[in-house]
C-alpha positions as CSV (number, residue, x, y, z in Angstrom):
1,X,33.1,2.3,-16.1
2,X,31.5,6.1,-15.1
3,X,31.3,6.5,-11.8
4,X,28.2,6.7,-10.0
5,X,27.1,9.5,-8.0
6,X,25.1,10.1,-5.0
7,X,23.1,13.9,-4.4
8,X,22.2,14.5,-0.8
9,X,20.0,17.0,-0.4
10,X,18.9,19.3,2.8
11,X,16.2,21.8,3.3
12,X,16.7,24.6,5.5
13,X,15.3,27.1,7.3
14,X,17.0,29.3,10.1
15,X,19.3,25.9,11.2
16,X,22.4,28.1,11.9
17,X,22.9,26.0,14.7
18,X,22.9,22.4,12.6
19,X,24.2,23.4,9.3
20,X,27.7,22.6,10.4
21,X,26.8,18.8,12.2
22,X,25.0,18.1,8.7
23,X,27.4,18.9,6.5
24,X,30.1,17.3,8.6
25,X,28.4,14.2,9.2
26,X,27.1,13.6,5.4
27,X,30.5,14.6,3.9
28,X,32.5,12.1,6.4
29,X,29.9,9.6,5.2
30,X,30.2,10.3,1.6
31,X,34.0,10.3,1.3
32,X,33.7,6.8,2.9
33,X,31.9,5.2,0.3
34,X,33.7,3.3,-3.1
35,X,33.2,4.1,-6.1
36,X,31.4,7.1,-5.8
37,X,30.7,10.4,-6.5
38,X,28.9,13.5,-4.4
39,X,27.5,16.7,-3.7
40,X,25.3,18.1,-1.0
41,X,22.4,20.0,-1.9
42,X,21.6,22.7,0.9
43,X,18.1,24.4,-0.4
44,X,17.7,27.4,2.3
45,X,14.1,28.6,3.0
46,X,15.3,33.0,3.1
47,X,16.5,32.0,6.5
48,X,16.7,35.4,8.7
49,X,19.4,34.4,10.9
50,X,23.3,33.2,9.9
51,X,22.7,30.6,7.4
52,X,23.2,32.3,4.7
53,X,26.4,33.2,5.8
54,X,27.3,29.6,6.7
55,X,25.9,28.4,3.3
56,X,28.7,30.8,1.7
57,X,31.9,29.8,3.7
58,X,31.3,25.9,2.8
59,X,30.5,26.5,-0.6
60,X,33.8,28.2,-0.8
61,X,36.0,25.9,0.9
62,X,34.3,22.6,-0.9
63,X,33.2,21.9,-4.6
64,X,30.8,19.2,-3.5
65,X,28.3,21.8,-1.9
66,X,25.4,23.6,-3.8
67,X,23.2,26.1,-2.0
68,X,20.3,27.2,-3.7
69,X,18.6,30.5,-1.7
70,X,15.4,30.9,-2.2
71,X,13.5,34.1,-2.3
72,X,11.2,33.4,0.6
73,X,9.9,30.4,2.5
74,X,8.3,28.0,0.6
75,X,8.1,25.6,3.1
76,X,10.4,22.3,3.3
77,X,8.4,20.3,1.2
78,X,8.4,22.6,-2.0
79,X,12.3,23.5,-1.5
80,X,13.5,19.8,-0.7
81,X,11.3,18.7,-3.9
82,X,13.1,21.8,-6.1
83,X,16.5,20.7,-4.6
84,X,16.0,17.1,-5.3
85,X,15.0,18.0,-8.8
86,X,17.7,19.7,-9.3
87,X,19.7,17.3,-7.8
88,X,22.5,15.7,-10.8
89,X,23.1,12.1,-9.2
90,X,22.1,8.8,-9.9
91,X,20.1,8.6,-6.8
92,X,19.2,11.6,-4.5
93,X,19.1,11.5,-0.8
94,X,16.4,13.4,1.2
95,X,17.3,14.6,4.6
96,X,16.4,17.1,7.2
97,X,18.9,19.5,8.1
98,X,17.6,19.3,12.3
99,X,19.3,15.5,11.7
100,X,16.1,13.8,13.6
101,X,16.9,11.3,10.5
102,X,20.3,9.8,11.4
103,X,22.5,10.3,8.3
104,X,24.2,7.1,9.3
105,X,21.5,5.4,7.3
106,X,22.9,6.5,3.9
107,X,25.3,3.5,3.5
108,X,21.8,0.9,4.3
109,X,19.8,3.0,2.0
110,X,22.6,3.0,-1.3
111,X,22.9,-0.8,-0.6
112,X,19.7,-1.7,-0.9
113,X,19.2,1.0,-3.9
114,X,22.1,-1.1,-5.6
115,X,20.0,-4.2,-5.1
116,X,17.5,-3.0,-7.6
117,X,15.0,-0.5,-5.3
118,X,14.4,2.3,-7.0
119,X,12.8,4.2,-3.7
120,X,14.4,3.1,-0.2
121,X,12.7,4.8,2.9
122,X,13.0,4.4,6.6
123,X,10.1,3.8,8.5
124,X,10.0,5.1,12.0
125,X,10.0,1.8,14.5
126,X,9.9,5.0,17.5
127,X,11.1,8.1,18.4
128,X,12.6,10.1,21.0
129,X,10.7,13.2,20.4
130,X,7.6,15.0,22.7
131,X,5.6,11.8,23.0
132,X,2.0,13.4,22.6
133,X,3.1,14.9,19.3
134,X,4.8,11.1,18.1
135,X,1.2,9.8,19.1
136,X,-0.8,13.0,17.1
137,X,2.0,12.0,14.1
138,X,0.4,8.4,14.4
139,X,-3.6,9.1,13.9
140,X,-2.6,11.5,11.3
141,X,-1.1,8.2,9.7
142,X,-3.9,6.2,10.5
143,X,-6.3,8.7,9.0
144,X,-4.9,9.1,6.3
145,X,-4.3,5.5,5.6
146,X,-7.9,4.5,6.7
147,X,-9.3,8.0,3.8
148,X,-6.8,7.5,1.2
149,X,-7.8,6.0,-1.8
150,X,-5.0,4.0,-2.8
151,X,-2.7,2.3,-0.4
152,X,-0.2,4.5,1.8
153,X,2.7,4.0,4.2
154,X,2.2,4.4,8.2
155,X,5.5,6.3,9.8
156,X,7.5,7.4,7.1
157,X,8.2,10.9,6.2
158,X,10.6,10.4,3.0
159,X,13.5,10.2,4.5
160,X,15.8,8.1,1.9
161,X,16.6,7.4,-0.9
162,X,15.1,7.8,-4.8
163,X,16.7,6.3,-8.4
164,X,16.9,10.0,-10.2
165,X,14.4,8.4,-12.9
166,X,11.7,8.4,-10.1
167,X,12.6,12.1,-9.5
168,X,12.2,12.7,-13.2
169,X,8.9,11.3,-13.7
170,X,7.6,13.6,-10.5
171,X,9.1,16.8,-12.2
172,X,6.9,15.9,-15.4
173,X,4.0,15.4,-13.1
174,X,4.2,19.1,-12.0
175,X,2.6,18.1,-8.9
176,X,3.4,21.3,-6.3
177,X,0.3,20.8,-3.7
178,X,0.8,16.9,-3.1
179,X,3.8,15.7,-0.7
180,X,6.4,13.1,-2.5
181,X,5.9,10.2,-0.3
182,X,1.8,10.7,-1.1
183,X,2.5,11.1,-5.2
184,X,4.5,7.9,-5.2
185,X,2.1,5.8,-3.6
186,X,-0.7,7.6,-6.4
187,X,1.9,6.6,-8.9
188,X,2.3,3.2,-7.7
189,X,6.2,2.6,-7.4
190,X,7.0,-0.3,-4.9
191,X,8.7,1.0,-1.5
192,X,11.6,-0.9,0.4
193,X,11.1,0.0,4.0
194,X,14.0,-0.4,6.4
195,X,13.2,0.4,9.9
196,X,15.1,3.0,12.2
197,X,14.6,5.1,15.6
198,X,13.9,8.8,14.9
199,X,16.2,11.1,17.1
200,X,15.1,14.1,19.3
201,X,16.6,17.5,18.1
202,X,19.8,18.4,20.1
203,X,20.1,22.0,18.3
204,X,17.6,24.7,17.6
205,X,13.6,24.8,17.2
206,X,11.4,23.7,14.7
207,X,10.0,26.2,12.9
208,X,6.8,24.3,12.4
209,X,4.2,25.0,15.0
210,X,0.8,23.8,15.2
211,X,-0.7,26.0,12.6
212,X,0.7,24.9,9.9
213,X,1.1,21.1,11.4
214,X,-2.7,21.3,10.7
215,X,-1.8,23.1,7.8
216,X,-0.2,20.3,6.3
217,X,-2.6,17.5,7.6
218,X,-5.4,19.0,5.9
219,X,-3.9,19.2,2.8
220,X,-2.4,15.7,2.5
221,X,-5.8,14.6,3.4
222,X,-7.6,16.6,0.9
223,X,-4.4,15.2,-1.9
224,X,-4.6,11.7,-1.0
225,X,-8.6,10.9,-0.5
226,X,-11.9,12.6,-1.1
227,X,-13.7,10.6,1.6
228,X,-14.3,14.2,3.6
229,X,-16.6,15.4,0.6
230,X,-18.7,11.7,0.5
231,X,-19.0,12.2,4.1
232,X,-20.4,16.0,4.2
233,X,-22.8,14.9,1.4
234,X,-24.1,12.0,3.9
235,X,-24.3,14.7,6.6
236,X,-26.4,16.7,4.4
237,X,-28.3,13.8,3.3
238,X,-29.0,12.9,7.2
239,X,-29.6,16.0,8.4
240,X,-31.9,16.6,5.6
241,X,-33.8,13.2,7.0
242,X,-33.9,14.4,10.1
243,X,-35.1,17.6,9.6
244,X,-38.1,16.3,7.8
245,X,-39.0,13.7,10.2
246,X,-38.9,16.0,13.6
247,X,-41.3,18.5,10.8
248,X,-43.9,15.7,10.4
249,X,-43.6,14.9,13.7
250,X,-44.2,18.4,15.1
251,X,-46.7,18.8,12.7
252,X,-48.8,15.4,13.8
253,X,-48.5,16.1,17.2
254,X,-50.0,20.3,16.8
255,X,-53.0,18.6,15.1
256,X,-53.4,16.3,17.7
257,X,-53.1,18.9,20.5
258,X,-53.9,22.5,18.4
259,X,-55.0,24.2,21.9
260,X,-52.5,22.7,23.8
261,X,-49.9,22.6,22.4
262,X,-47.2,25.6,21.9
263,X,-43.7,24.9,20.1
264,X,-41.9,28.5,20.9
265,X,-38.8,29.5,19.0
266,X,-36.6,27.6,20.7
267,X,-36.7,24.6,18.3
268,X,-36.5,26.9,15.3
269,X,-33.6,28.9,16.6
270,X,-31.8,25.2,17.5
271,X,-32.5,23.5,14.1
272,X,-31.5,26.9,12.5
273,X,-28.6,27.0,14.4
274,X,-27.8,23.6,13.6
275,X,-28.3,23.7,9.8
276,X,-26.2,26.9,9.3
277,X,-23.3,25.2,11.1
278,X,-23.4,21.9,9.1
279,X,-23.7,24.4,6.0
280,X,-20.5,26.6,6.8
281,X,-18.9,22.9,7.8
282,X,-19.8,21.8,4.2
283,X,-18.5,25.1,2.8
284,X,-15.4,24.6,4.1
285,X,-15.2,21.5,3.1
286,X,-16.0,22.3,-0.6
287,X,-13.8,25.3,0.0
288,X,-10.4,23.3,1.2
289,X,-10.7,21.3,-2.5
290,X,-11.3,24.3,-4.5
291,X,-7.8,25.8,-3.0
292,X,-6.3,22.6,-3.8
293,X,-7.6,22.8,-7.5
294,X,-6.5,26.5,-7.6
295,X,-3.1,25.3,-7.0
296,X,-2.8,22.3,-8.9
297,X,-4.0,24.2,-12.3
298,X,-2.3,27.3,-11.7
299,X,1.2,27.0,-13.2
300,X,3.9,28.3,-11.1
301,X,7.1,27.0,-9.9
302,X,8.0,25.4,-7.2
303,X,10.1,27.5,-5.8
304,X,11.9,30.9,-7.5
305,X,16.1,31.0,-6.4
306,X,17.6,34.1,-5.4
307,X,21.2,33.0,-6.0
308,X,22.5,29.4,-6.6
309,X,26.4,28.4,-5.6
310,X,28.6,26.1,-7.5
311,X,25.7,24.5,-10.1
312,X,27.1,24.8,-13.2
313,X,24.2,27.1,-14.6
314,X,21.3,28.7,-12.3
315,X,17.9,28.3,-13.8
């Protein structure tokens, strides 16, 4: 009977001071379970401080780890995807390297993968992190849940665990703009939750800030639903209205009251003001899609690796 075999796989990015804990804690975990197989993916980002450094000792010292450097930072949701693509086990393991995501779930998650799941994630029942930014994480959820136009999942980030065919269908898909948790609910695979508390960061600082937190709302609301165009047409539609109404108006009540009556500039430079904003607004809007389009039908990579360690041929 072959063995089956487990890929865990960790994006990084300047996480000098977790690299070590990961790969400790996973590999301790992985020798402990029966009947299978291993390796640990580490995808690094072009990290600028000792990771790369790091990356090289523990490839050296232990077959089971891959490294894949990448030439710059793609960010951790285009390397983790690449890594778990290039993942060879029969089901692939997504974890974060700043180990938020306690890797003690990995024996839960292959259990209930054994049981038939084909994609086990943990949902988030709390976490110990800054408390306004767990709350911001939530109506990003809700928003996205309420837009989206097919179902999707409230407090999970994709943490878990995927049957390799899953990964093999989203590599045909060559989907690079839309997160994995958002394609799968588009593609419709059922989801086995199992719950967890979500750790606070003992080591380091994320490298996301709010920019590209916003960055990355935007764009998974632009992915999943396209509720913000319908609702800038009904803006346009209602300012339209309104703008016609207040014009009949004005122009009812200056017959009315020719002599007495004076309007100024003040209402023109107002509803002018107004209707450029909405316009730029609408723009923007339009624009945001467009850039996703531009993405989605220009054919690049993923990622492109600098250097790969212990694969058995770099691609």
């Amino acid at each position: 009977m072959r063995m089956k075999k487990l890929s865990v796989c960790i994006a990084c990015y300047n996480e000098e001071q977790n690299i070590m804990d990961a790969y400790n804690q996973v590999s301790a975990i992985c020798q402990t379970l029966k009947n299978f197989d291993y390796e640990i993916v580490f995808a690094d980002n072009a990290s600028t401080d000792g990771s790369e450094r790091i990356f090289r000792q523990l490839a050296a010292t232990d077959k089971h780890v891959k490294v894949i450097f990448n030439y710059r930072n793609y960010g951790p949701a285009r390397s983790s995807k690449n890594a778990c693509i290039r993942a060879t086990g029969d089901a692939v393991i997504s974890l974060p390297c700043d180990l938020q995501d306690p890797p003690e779930m990995i024996p839960v998650f292959i259990k209930e993968w054994e049981d038939g799941n084909l994609i086990v994630w943990g949902k988030k029942t709390g976490s110990q992190e800054n408390p306004i930014k767990y709350f911001l994480r939530k109506v990003y959820y809700r928003i996205i849940k309420g837009a989206a136009s097919v179902p999707q999942l409230e407090q999970v980030t994709g943490f878990g665990i995927m049957d390799k065919s899953v990964w093999r269908e989203i590599e045909a898909s060559n989907e690079r703009t839309m997160s994995v948790r958002h394609l799968v609910a588009d593609l419709g695979y059922p989801v086995k939750l199992v719950p967890y508390m979500q750790r606070k960061r003992k080591k380091g600082k994320s490298s996301y800030n709010l920019r590209r937190w916003l960055d990355f709302a935007i764009n998974s609301l632009i992915n999943t639903s396209t509720a913000p165009l319908r609702l800038t047409t009904l803006l346009g539609l209602t300012c339209s209205v309104i703008s016609f109404v207040i014009g009949i108006v004005y122009l009812i009540y200056k017959l009315v009251h020719w002599n007495s009556f004076s309007a100024g500039i003040a209402p023109i430079l107002i509803a002018v003001l107004f209707l450029g904003s909405v316009q730029i607004m609408i723009m923007g809007v339009i624009g945001e899609y467009i850039g996703v389009v531009l993405s989605k039908v220009t054919k690049r990579p993923l990622v492109l690796e600098r250097e790969c360690l212990n694969f058995e041929e770099a691609r």
